[in-house]
Structures are given as structure tokens and as C-alpha cells.
SERO-4910 file (N, C-alpha, C, O; in steps of 0.05 Angstrom, whole numbers):
BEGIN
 pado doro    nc1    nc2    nc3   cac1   cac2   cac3    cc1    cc2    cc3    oc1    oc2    oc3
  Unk    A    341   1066   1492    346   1068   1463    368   1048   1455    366   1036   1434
  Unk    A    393   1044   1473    417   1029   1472    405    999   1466    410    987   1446
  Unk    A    387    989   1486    377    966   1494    360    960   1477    356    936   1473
  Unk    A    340    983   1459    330    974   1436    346    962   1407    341    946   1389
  Unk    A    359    972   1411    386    976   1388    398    953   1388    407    942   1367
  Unk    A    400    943   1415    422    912   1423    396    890   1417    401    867   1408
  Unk    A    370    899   1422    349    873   1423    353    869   1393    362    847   1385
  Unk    A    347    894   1370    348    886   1350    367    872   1335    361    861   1314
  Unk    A    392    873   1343    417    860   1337    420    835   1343    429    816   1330
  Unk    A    409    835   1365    405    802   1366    385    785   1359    383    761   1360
  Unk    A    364    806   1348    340    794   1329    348    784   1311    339    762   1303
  Unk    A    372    801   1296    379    798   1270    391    773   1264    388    758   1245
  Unk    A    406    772   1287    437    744   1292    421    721   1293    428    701   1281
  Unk    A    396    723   1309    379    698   1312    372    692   1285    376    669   1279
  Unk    A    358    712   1259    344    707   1240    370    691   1226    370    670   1212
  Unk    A    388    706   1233    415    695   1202    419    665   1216    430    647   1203
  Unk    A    413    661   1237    424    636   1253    412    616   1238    425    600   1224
  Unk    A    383    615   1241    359    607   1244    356    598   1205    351    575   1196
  Unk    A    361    623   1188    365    617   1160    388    597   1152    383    580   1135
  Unk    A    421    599   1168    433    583   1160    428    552   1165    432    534   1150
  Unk    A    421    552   1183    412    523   1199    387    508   1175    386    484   1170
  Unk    A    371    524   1166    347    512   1145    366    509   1124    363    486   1116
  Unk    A    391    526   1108    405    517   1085    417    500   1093    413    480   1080
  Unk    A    428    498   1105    454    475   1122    429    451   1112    426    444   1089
  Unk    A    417    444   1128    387    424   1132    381    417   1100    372    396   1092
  Unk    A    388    440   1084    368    437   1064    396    421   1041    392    406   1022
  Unk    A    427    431   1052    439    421   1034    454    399   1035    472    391   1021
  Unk    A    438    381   1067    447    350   1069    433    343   1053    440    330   1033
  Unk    A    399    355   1062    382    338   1047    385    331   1015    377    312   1002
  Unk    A    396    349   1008    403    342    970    428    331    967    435    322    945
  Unk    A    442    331    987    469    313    985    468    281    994    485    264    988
  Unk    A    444    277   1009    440    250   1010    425    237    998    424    213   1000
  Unk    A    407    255    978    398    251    964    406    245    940    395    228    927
  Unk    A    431    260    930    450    256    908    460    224    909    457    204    896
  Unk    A    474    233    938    491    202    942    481    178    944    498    160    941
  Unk    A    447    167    950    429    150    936    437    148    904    441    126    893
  Unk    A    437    173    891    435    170    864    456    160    858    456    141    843
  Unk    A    477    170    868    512    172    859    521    136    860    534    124    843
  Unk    A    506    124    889    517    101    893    506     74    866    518     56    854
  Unk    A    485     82    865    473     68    849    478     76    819    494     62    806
  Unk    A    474     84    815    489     95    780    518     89    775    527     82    753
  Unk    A    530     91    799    555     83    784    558     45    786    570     33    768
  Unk    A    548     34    803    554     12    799    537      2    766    547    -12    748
  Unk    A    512     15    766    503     11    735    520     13    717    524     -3    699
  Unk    A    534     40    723    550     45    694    570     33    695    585     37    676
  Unk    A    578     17    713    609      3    717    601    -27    698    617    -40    683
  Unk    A    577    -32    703    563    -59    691    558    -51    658    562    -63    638
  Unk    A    548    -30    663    541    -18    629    569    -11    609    570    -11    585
  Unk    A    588     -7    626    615     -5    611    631    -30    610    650    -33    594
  Unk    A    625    -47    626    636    -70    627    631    -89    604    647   -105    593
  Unk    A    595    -82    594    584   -103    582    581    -83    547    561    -85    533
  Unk    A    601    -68    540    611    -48    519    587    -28    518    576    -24    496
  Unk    A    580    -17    539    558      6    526    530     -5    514    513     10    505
  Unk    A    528    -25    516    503    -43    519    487    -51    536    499    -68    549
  Unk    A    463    -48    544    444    -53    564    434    -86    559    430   -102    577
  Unk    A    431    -91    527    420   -110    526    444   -135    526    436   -158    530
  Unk    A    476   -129    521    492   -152    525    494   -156    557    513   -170    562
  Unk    A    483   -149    580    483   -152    603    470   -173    607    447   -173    600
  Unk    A    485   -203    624    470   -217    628    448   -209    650    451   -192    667
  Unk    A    420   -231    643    399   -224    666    414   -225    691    414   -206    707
  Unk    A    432   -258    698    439   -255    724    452   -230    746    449   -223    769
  Unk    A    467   -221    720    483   -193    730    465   -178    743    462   -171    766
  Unk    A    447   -171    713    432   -147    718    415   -155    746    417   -141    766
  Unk    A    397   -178    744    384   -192    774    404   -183    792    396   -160    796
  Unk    A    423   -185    804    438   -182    827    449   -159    830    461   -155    851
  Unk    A    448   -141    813    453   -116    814    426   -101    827    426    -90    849
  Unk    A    401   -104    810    372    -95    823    368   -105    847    360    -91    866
  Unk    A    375   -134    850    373   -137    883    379   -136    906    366   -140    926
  Unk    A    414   -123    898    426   -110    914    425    -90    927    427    -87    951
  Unk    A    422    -67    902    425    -41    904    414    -27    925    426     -9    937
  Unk    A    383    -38    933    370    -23    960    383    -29    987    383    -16   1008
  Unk    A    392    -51    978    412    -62   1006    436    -46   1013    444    -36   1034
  Unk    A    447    -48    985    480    -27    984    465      1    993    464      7   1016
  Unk    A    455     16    974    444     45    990    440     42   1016    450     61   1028
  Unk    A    433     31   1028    418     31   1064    452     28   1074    464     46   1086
  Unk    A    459      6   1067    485      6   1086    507     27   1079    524     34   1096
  Unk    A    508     39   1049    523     62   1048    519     77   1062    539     83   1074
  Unk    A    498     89   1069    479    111   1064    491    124   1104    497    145   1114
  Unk    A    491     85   1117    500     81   1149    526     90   1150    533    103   1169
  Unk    A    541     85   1130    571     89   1139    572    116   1130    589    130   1142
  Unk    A    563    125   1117    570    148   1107    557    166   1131    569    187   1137
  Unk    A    539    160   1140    528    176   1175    551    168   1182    569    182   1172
  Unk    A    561    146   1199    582    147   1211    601    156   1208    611    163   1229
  Unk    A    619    163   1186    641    180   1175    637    200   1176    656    216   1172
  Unk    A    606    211   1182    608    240   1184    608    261   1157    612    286   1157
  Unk    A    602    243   1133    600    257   1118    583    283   1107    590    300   1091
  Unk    A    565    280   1119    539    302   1129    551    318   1143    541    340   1139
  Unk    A    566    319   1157    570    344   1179    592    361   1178    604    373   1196
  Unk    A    596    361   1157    615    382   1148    614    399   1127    607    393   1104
  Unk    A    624    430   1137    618    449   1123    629    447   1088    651    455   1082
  Unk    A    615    437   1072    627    431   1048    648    452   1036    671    447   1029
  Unk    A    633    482   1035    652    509   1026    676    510   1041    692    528   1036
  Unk    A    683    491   1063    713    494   1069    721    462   1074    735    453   1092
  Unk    A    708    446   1051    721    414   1049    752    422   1040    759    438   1024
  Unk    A    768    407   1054    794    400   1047    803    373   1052    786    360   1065
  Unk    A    824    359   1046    836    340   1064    828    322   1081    837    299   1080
  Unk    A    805    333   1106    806    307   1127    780    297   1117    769    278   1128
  Unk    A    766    315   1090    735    307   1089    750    290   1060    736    274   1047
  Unk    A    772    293   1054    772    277   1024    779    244   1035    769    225   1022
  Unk    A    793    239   1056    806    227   1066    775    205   1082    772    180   1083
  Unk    A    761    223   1092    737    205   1102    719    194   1080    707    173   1084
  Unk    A    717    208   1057    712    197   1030    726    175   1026    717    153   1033
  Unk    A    746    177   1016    755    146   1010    756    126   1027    761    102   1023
  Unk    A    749    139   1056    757    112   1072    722    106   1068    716     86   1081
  Unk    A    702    116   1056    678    108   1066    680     90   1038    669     67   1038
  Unk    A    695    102   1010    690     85    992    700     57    988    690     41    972
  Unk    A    727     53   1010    740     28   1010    718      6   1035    727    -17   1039
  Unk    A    701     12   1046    687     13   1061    655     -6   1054    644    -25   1065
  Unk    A    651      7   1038    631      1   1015    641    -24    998    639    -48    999
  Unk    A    655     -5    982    666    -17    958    663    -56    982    649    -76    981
  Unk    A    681    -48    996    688    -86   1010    647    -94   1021    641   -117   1027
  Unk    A    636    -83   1020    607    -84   1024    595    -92   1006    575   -108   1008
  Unk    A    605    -82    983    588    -91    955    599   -112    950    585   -132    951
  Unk    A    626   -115    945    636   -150    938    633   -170    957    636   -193    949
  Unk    A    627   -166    979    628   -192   1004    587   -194    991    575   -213    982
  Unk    A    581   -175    995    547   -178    996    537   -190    967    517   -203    966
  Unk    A    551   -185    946    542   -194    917    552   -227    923    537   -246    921
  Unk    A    577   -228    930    593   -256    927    583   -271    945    581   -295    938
  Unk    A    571   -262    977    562   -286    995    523   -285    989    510   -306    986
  Unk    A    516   -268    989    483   -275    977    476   -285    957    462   -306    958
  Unk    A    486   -270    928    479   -268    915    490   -285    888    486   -309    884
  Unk    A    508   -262    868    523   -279    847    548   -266    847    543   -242    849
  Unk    A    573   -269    846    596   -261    844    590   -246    810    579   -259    792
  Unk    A    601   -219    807    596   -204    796    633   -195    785    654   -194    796
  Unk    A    622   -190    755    657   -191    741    677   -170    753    666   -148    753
  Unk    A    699   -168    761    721   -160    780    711   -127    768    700   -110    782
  Unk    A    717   -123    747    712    -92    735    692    -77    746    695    -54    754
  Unk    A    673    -90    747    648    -86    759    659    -69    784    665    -45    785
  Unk    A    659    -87    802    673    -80    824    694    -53    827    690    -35    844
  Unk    A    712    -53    813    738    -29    806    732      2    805    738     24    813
  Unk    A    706    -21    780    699     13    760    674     26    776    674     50    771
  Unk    A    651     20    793    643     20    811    646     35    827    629     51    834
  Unk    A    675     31    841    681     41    864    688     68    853    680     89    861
  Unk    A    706     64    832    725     85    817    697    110    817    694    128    833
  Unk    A    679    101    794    657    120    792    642    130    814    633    153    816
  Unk    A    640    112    831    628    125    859    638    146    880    627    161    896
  Unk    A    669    140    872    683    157    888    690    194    868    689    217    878
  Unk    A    696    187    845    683    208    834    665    216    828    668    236    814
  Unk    A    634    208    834    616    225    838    610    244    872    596    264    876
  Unk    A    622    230    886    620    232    918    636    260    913    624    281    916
  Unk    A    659    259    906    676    284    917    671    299    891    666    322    896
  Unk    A    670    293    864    660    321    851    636    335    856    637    358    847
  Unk    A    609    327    869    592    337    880    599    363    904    592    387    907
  Unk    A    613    345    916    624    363    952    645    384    937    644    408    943
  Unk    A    662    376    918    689    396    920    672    420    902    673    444    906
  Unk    A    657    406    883    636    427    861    626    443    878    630    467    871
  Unk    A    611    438    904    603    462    920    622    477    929    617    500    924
  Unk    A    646    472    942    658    493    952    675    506    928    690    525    933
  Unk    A    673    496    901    688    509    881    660    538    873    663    562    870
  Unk    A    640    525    873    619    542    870    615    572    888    608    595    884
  Unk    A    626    551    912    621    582    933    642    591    929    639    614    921
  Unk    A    669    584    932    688    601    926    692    617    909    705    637    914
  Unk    A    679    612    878    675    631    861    650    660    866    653    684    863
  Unk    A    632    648    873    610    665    881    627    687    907    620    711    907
  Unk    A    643    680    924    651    694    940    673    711    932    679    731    945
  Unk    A    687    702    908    706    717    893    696    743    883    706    765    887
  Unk    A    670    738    867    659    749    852    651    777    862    654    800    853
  Unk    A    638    765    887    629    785    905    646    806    914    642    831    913
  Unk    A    671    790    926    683    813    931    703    828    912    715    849    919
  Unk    A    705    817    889    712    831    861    689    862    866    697    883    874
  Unk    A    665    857    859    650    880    858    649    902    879    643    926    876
  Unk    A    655    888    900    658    906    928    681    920    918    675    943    911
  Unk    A    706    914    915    727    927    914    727    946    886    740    967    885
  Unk    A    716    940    871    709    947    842    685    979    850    693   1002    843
  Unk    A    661    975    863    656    987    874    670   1007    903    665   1031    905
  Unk    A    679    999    912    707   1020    936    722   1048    915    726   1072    918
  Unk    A    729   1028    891    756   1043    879    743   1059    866    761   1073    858
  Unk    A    719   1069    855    695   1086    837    706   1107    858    710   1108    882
  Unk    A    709   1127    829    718   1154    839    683   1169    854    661   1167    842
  Unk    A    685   1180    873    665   1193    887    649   1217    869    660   1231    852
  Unk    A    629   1219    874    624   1244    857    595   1256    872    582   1242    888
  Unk    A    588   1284    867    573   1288    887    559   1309    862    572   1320    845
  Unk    A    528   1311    865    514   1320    841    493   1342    863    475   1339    880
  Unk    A    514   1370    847    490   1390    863    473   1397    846    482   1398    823
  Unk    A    443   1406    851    435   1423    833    406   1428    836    394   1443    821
***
């Protein structure tokens, strides 16, 4: 009976194992997914703010070397950012050494995008570049810090109600 009791316990440990590992899996996959989006959008909007909120005062060349880039910049972000390890860490307890591998991946880049626009391509206006990085790096860590602000609240919450529930006076209904 003991040994049935222990099999099922460790049935259980396996299932919660087995579930975290598919979310874990499931919440690179939308985080590298983001950071495709993240990398690319902000250098747009760094060009789109550069050129006053106008799509159409953008010159073609810009805009050309920006579209021709971009699949290039994503792939090689996409490398360093595997290498920094940005994927492998538990986001709900990012602090410090994950903010720190962030910026080093964005100064990283960032020198990726200006050597790669300036030696292939067309040297692209300095702002560009600044505002770019600037926006890239705030979409990178408000994504990551948004999740663990998310779980942290959700885990607040929770145990708000647990304790909220504990302190309910007992009551017992005969009849």
C-alpha cells in the first residue's frame, strides 16, 4: 500500500516535471519569437523617428539597406543572443546577471548593425544607430522583466487569497 502511494507520487512529480519543461519550451519559443520582432521594429522605428514620423520622408536608400539587412541582423542577433544565454534563464527570477547579459548582447549587436550597414551596404544616419539600440534594448528587457513582474503579481495574488482564506473564521453547519 506504502509503495503504491510512493509510485503515485512520483507519477505526479514526473507529470509536473514533464508540464514544466513543455511551458519552459513553450515560453522560449514566444520569446524568440518576440525578439525577431523586437530587433527589427526598433531599428524601423529608430529610422521612422529619425525621418519625423514619416514613412514616406525616408529615403529609398535607407529604407533599401534597412530591408536588406534586417534578415541578416536577426540571424546574427538571434546567434549571440544563444550564446549569452539569453534563453536559459528562468525569467520569474531575472535579476541583475540576466540584465547585464542583455546589454552586453545589445552593445554586441548594436557594433553588428553599424560595421554590417557601413561595410556592405550604406552608412546609415548616427540616430539611426543610437535610437535603435536604445529601442531594442527596451523592448528586450521590458518583455523579460514584464514576465517576472507578471508572475510576481499572480503569485502575490495567490497567496493574498490563501491567507485571506486561512484567517475565515471556521464554521461548522449541523442539521
Amino acid at each position: 500500500m506504502v509503495e503504491k502511494r510512493e509510485e503515485r507520487k512520483n507519477e505526479k512529480v514526473k507529470v509536473e516535471k514533464v508540464k514544466r519543461t513543455a511551458h519552459s519550451k513553450l515560453i522560449t519559443f514566444y520569446l524568440v519569437l518576440f525578439d525577431m520582432f523586437a530587433l527589427n521594429i526598433a531599428y524601423f522605428v529608430a529610422l521612422w523617428l529619425r525621418f519625423d514620423l514619416r514613412i514616406s520622408a525616408i529615403p529609398k536608400g535607407y529604407l533599401k539597406t534597412f530591408l536588406t539587412f534586417a534578415p541578416i541582423y536577426t540571424i546574427c542577433a538571434m546567434l549571440v543572443f544563444g550564446a549569452l544565454s539569453l534563453y536559459d534563464s528562468l525569467w520569474r527570477y531575472a535579476s541583475f546577471p540576466e540584465l547585464n547579459r542583455i546589454m552586453l548582447s545589445t552593445v554586441i549587436t548594436t557594433i553588428m548593425q553599424v560595421a554590417g550597414t557601413v561595410i556592405f551596404l550604406e552608412r546609415m544616419p548616427i540616430s539611426y544607430y543610437l535610437m535603435g539600440a536604445i529601442i531594442q534594448t527596451t523592448l528586450i528587457l521590458a518583455v523579460r522583466f514584464g514576465y517576472r513582474y507578471i508572475s510576481f503579481e499572480r503569485n502575490r495574488h495567490v497567496k493574498e487569497a490563501l491567507a485571506q482564506k486561512e484567517n475565515m473564521p471556521k464554521a461548522m453547519i449541523i442539521g
